[in-house]
GUSE-401653 format. One record per atom (N, C-alpha, C): residue in one letter; x negated, y negated, z negated. Coordinates in steps of 0.2 Angstrom, whole numbers, padded with zeros to 4 digits, always signed. Atoms other than C-alpha are relative to their C-alpha. Layout:
AXYZ
...
This chain:
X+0004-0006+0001
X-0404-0982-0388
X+0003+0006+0003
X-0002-0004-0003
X-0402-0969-0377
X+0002+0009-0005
X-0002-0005+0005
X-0395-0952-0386
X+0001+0006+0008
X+0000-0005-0004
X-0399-0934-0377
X+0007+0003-0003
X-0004-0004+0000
X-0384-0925-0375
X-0002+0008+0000
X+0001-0009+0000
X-0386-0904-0378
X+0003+0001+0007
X-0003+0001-0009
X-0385-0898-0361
X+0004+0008-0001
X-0005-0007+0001
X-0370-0885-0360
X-0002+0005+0003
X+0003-0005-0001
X-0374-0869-0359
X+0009+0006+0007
X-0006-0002-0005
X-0366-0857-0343
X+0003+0005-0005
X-0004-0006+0001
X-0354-0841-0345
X-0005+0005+0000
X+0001-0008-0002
X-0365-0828-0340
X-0007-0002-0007
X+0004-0001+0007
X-0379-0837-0355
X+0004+0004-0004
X-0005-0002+0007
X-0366-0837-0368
X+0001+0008-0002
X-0002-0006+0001
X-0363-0818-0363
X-0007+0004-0001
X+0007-0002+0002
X-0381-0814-0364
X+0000+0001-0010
X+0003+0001+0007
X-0382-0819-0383
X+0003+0006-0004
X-0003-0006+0005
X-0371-0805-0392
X-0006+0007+0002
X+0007-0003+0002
X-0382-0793-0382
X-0005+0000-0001
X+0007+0003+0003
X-0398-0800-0387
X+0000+0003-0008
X+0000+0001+0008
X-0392-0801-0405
X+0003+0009-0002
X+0001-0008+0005
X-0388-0781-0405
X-0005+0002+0003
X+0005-0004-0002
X-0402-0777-0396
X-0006+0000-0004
X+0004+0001+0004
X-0412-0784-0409
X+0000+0004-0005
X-0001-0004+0005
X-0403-0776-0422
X-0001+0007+0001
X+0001-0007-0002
X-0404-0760-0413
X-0008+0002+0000
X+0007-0001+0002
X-0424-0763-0413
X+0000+0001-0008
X+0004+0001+0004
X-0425-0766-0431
X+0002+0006-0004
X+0000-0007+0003
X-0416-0748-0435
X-0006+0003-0003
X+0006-0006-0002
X-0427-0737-0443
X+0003+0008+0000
X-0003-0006-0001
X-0423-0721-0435
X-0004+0005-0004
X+0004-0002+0006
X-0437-0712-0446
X+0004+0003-0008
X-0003+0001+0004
X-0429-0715-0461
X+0007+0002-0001
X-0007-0004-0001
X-0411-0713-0454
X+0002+0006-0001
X+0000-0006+0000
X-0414-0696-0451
X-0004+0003-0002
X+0003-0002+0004
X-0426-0692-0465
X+0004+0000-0003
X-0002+0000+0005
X-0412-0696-0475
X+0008+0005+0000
X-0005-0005-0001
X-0398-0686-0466
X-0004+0006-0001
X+0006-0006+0003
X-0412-0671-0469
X+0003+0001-0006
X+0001-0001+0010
X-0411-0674-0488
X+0008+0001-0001
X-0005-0003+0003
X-0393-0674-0488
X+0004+0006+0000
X-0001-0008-0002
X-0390-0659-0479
X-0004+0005-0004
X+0008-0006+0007
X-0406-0649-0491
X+0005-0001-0005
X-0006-0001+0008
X-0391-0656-0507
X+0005+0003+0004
X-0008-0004+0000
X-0374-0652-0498
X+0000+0007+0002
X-0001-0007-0002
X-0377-0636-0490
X-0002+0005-0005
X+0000-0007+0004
X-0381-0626-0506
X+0005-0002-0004
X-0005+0000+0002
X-0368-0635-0515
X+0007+0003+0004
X-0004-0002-0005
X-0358-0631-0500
X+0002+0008-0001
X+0000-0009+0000
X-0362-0612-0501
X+0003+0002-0008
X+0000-0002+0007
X-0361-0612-0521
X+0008+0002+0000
X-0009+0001+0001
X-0341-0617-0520
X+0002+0005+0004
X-0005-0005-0006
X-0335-0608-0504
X-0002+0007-0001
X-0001-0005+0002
X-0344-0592-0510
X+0003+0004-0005
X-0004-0001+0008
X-0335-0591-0527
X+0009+0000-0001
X-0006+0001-0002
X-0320-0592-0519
X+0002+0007+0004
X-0002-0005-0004
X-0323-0576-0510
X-0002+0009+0000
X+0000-0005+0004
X-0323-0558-0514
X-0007+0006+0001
X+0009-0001-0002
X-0339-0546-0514
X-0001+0004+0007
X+0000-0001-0007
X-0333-0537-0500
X+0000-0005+0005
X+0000+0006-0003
X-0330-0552-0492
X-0006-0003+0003
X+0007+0003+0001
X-0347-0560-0496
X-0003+0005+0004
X+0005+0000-0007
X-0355-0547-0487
X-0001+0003+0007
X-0006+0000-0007
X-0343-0545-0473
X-0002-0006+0005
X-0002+0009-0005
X-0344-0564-0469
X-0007-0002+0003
X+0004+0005+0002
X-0356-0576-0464
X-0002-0004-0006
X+0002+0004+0006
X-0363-0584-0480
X+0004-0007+0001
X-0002+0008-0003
X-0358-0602-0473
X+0007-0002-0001
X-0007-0002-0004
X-0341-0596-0466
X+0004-0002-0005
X-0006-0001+0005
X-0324-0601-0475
X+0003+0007-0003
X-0002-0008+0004
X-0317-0586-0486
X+0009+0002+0004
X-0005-0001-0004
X-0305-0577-0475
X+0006+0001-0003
X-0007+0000+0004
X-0293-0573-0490
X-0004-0003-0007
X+0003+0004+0008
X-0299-0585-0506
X+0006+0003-0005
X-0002-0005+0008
X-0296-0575-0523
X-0003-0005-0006
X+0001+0001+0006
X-0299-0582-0539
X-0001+0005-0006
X+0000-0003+0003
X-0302-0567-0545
X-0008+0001-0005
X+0006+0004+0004
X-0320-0572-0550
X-0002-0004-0003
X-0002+0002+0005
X-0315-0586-0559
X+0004+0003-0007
X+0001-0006+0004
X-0306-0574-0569
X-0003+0003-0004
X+0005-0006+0003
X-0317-0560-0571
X-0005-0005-0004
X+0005+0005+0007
X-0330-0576-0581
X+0004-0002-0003
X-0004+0002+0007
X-0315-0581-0591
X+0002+0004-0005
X-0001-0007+0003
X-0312-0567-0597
X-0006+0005-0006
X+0007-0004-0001
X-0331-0562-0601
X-0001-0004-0007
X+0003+0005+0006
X-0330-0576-0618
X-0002-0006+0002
X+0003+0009-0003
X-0333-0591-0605
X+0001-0005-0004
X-0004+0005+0005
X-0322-0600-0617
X-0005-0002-0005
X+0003+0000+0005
X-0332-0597-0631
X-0009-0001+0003
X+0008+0003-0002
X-0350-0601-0623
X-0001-0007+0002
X+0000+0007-0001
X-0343-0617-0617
X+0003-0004-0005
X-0002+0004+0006
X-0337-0622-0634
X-0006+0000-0004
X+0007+0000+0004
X-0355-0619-0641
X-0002-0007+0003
X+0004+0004-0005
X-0362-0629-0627
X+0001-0006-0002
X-0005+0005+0002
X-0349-0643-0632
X-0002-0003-0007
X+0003+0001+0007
X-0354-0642-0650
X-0008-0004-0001
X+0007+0000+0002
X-0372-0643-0649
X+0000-0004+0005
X-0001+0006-0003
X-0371-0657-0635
X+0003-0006-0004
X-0004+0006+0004
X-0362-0669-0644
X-0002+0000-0008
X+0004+0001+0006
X-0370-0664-0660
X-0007-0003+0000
X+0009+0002-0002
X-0388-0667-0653
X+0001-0007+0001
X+0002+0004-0002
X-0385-0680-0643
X+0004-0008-0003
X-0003+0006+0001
X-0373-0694-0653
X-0003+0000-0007
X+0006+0001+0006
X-0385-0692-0670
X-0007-0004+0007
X+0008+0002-0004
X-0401-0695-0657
X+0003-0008+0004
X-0001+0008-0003
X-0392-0712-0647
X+0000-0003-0007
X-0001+0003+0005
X-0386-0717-0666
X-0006-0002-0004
X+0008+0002+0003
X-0404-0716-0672
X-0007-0004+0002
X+0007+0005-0004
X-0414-0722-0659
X+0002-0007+0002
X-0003+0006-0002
X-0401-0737-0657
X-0002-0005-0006
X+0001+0000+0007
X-0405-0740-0675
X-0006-0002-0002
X+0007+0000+0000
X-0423-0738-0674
X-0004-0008+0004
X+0002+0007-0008
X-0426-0749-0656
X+0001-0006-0006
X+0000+0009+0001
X-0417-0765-0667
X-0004+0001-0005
X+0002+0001+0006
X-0428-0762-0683
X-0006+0000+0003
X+0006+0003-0003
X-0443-0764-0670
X+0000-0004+0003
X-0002+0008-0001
X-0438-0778-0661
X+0001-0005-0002
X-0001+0002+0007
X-0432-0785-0675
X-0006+0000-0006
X+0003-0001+0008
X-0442-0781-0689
X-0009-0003+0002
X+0007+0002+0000
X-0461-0786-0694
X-0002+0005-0003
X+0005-0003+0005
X-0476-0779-0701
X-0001+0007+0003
X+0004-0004-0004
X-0486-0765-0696
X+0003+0008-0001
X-0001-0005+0002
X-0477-0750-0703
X+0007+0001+0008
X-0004-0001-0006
X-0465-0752-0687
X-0003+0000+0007
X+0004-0003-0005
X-0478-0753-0676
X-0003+0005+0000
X+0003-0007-0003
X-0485-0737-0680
X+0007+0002-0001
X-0005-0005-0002
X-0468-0730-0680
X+0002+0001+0007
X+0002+0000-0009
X-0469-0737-0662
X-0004+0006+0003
X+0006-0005-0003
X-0484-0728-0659
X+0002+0007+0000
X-0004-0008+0003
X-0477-0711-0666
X+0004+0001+0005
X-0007+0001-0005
X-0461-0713-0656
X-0003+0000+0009
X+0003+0000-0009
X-0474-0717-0639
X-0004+0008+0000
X+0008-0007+0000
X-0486-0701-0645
X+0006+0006+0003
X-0005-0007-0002
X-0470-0690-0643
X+0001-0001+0005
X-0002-0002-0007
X-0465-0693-0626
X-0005+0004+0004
X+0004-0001+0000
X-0483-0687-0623
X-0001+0010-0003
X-0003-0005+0002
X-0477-0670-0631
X+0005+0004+0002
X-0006-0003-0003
X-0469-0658-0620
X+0004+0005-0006
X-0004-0009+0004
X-0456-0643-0627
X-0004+0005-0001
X+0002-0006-0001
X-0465-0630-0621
X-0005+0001-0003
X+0006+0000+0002
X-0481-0636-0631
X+0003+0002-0009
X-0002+0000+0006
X-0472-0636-0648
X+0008+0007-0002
X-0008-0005+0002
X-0457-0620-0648
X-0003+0003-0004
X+0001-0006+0004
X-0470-0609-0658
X+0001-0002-0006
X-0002+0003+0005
X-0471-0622-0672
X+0008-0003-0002
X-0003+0001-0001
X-0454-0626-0669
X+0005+0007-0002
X-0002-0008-0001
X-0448-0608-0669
X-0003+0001-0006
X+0001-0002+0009
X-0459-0606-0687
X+0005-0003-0002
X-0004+0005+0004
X-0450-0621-0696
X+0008+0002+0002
X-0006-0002+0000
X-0433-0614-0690
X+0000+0007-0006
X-0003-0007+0003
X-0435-0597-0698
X-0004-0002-0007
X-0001+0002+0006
X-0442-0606-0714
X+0005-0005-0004
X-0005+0002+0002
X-0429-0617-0715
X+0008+0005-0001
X-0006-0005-0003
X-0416-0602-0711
X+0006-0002+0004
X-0007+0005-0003
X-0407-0609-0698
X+0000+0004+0005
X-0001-0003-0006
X-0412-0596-0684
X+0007+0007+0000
X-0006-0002-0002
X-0399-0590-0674
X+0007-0002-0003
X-0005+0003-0001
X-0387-0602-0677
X+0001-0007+0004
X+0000+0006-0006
X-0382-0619-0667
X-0002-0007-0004
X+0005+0008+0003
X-0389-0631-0680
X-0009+0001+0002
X+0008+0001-0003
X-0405-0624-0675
X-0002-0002+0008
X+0000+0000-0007
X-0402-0628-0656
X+0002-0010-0001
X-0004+0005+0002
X-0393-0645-0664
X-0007-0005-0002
X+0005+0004+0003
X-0410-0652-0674
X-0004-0002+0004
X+0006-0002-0004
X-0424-0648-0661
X+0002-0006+0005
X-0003+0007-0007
X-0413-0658-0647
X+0000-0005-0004
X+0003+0007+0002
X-0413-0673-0658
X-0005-0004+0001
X+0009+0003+0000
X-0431-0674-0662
X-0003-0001+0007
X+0003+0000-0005
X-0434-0671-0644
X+0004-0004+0006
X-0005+0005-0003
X-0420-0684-0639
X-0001-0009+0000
X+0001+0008+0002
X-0426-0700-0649
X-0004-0003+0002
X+0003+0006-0005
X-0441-0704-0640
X-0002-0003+0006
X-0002+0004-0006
X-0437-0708-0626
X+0003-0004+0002
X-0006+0000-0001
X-0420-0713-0630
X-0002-0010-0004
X+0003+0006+0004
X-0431-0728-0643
X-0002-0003+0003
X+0002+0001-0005
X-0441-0733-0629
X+0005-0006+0005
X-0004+0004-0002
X-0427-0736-0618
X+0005-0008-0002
X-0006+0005+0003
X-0415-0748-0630
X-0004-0003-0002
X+0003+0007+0004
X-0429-0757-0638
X-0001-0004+0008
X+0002+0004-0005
X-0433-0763-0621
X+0008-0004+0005
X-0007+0003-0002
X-0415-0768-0617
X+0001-0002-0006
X-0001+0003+0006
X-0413-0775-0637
X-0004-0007+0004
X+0003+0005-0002
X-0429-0787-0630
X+0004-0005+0006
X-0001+0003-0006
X-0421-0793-0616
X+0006-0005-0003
X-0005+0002+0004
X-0407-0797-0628
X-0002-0010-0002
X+0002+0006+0002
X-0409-0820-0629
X+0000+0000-0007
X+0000+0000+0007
X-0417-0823-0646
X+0007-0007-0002
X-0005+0004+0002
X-0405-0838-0647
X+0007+0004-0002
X-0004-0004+0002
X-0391-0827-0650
X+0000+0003-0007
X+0003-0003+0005
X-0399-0819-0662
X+0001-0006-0007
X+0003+0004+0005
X-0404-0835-0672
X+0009-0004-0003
X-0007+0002+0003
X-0383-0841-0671
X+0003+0003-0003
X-0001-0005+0006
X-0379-0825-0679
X-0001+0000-0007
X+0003+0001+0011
X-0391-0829-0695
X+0004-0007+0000
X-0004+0005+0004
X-0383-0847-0695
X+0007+0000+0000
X-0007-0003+0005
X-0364-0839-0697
X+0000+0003-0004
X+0000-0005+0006
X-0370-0829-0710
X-0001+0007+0002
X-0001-0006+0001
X-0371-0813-0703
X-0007+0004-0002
X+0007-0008+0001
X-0384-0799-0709
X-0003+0003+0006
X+0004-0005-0006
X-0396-0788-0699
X+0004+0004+0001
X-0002-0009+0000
X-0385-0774-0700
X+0007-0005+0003
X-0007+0002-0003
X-0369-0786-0695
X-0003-0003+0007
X+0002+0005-0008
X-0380-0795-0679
X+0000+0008+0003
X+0000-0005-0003
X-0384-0776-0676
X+0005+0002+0004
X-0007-0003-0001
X-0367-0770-0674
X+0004-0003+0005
X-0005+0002-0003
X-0360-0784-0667
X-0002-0005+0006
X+0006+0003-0008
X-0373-0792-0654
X-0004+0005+0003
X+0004-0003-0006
X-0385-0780-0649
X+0004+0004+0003
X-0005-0007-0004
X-0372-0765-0648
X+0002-0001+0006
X-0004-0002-0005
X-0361-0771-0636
X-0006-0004+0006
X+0005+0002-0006
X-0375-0780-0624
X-0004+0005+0002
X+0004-0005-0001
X-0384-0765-0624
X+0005+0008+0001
X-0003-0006+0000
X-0370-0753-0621
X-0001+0002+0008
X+0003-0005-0006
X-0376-0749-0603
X-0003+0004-0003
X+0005-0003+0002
X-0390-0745-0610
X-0001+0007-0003
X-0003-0005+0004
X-0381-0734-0621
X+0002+0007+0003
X-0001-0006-0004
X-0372-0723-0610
X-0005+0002+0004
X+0005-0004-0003
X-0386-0722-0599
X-0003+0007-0003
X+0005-0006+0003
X-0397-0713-0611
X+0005+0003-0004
X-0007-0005+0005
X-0380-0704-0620
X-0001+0005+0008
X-0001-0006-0006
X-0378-0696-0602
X-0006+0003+0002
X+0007-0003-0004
X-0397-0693-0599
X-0002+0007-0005
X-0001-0006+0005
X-0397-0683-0616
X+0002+0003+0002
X-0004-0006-0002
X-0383-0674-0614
X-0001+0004+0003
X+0000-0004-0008
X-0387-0667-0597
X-0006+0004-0003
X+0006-0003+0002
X-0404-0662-0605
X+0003+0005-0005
X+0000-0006+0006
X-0396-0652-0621
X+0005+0005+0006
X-0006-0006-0003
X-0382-0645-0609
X-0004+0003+0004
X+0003-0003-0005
X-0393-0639-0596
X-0008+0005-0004
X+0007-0005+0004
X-0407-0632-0611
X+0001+0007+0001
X+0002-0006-0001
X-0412-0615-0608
X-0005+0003-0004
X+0005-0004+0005
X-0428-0612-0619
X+0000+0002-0006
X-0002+0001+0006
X-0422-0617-0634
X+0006+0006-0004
X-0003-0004+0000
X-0408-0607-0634
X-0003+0007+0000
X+0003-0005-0001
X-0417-0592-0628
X-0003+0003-0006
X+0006-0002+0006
X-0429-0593-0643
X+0004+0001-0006
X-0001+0002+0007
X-0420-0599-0657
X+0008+0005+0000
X-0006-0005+0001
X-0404-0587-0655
X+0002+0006+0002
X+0001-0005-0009
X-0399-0571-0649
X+0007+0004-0004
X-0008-0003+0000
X-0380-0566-0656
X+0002-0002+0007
X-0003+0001-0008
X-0371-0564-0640
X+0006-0007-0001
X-0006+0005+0001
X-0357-0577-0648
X-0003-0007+0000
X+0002+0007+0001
X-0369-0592-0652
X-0002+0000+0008
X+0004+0002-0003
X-0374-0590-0634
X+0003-0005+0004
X-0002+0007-0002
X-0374-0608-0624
X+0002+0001+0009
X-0002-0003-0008
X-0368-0609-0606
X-0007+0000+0005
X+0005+0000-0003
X-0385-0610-0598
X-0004+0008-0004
X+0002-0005-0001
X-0390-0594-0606
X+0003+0005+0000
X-0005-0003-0005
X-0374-0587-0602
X+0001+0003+0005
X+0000-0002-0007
X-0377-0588-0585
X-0006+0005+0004
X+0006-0004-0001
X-0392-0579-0587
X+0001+0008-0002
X-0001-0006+0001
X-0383-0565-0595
X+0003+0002+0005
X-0005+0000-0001
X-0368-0566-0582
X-0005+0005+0007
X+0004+0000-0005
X-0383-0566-0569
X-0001+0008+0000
X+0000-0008+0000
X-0387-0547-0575
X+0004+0002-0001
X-0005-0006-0002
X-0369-0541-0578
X+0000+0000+0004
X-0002+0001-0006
X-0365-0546-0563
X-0004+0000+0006
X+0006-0001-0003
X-0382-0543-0554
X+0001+0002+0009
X-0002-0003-0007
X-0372-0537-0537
X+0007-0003+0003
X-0006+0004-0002
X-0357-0546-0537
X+0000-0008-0001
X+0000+0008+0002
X-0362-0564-0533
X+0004-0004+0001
X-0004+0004+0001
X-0347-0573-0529
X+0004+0000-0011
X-0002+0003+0007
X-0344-0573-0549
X-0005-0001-0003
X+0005+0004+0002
X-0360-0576-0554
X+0000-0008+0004
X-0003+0008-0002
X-0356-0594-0543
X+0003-0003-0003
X-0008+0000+0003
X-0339-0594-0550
X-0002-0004-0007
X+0002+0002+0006
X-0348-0595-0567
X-0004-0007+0001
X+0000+0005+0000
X-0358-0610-0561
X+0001-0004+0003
X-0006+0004+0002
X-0345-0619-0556
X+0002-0003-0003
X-0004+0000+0004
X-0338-0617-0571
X-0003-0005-0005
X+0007+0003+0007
X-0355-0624-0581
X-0001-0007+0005
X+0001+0005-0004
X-0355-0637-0565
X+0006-0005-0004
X-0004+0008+0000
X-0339-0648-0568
X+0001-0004-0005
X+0001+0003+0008
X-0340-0654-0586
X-0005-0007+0000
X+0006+0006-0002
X-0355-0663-0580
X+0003-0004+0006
X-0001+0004-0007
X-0347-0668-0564
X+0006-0006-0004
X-0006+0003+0002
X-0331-0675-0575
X-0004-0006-0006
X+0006+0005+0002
X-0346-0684-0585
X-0001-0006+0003
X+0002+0007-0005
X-0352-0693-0570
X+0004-0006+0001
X-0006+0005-0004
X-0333-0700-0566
X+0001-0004-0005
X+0000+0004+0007
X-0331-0706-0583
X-0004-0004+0000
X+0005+0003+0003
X-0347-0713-0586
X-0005-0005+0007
X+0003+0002-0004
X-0354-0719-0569
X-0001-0008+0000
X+0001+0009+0000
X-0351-0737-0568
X-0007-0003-0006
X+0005+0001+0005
X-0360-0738-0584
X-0008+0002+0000
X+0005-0003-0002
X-0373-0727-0579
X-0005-0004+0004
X+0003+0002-0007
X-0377-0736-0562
X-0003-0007-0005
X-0001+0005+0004
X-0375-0753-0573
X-0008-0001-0004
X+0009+0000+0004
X-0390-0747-0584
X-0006+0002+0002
X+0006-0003-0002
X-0400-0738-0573
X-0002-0007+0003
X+0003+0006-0004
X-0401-0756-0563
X+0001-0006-0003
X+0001+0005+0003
X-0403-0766-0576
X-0007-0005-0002
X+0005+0004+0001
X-0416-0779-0576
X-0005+0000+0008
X+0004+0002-0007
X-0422-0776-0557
X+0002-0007+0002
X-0003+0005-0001
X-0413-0793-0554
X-0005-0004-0005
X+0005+0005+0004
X-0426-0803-0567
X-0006+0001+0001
């Protein structure tokens, strides 16, 4: 039985083949996109760009320079001038009423998610439904009712009134979220838990939590970002210069300093890195949970 041998290929094929194989690759670029997406990062960096370098540099300076330009003698005297101003004490509110708001609102909605996934009977379904009505309910539709019931309960103008609001308006989203990450959880797990004896409250704690702890930081960071960066709230519900939060701090700083804009920068910078020191800390877990379940 005759057997074909492959017929050798020359020098000058062989050399062919590599370019072939980028030429192809070089078709299937999309250039389009390439430089759609160099567009979009230059629209972010360049105003982050400008924020930083002009906060560095003095008012004469600013409008001596090019806007763009490196600061020809960098001062700190802007950073300074907003420390000085009680920054300390607006960033320690901000700190309070973040982490007041948002680790009762993860703790309650993590709580709630497994009493719906978990649990029977129809009073958790309409607790579902309530909990889906609210995302359906902006802020902005609710401050007047919100802003009565503070001044009957007597809480206005202090930071448990900035403290309560963020929760209610933290959980249902945050329910939403971890129920659908408690389900993805194998009932089989679940069911070995009841045969070593444990309780709902000990399978809770000691199964769902940590399977679901992406999940967790995710929405710990998605809150947080939302009470730290609130604006309205604050606005309404207080008006001592001492309780104020750093988002409308910088709304004050914005009219001190209405003509000296390297420290109004300066200032959010200051309200910037807290959050950026968040990211670094929490990103793996963040990414972890943001792209969980595209893979099923």
């Amino acid at each position: 039985m005759a057997t074909t041998l492959p017929s050798p290929t020359s020098p000058a094929q062989r050399s062919r083949r590599p370019a072939t194989v980028a030429g192809a690759r070089i078709r299937k670029l999309n250039l389009p996109a390439g430089a759609a997406g160099w567009i979009w990062l230059a629209v972010i960096i360049i105003p982050i760009y400008y924020i930083v370098v002009t906060s560095f540099k003095s008012q004469a300076g600013y409008f001596s320079q090019n806007p763009l330009a490196l600061p020809a003698e960098p001062t700190l005297d802007n950073y300074k001038m907003v420390l000085a101003n009680d920054f300390g004490r607006y960033f320690l509110n901000s700190v309070i009423v973040t982490l007041g708001a948002t680790v009762p609102a993860v703790g309650f909605s993590f709580m709630a998610a497994f009493a719906i996934v978990r649990g029977r009977g129809r009073f958790l379904k309409t607790v579902n439904g309530l909990f889906l009505m609210g995302l359906a309910i902006p802020l902005q539709a609710t401050i007047i009712p919100v802003y009565l019931l503070i001044i009957k309960l007597n809480l206005y103008d202090s930071l448990l009134a900035l403290v309560l609001p963020s929760i209610a308006f933290a959980i249902p989203l945050t329910v939403l979220i971890l129920s659908n990450f408690i389900r993805d959880v194998p009932n089989e797990l679940f069911e070995s838990m009841r045969l070593d004896g444990c309780s709902e409250w000990q399978t809770m704690w000691r199964l769902a939590l940590p399977l679901t702890k992406p999940a967790i930081v995710t929405v710990a960071i998605y809150n947080g970002l939302g009470v730290w960066n609130g604006f309205l709230l604050p606005l309404i519900l207080t008006q001592s210069p001492e309780l104020r939060v750093l988002p409308l701090a910088l709304w004050t700083f914005q009219g001190q300093y209405s003509v000296n804009i390297p420290a109004v920068l300066a200032s959010v910078v200051l309200t910037t890195l807290p959050i950026l020191v968040l990211y670094v800390i929490g990103r793996r877990q963040l990414l972890s949970g943001l792209t969980a379940g595209f893979s099923k």
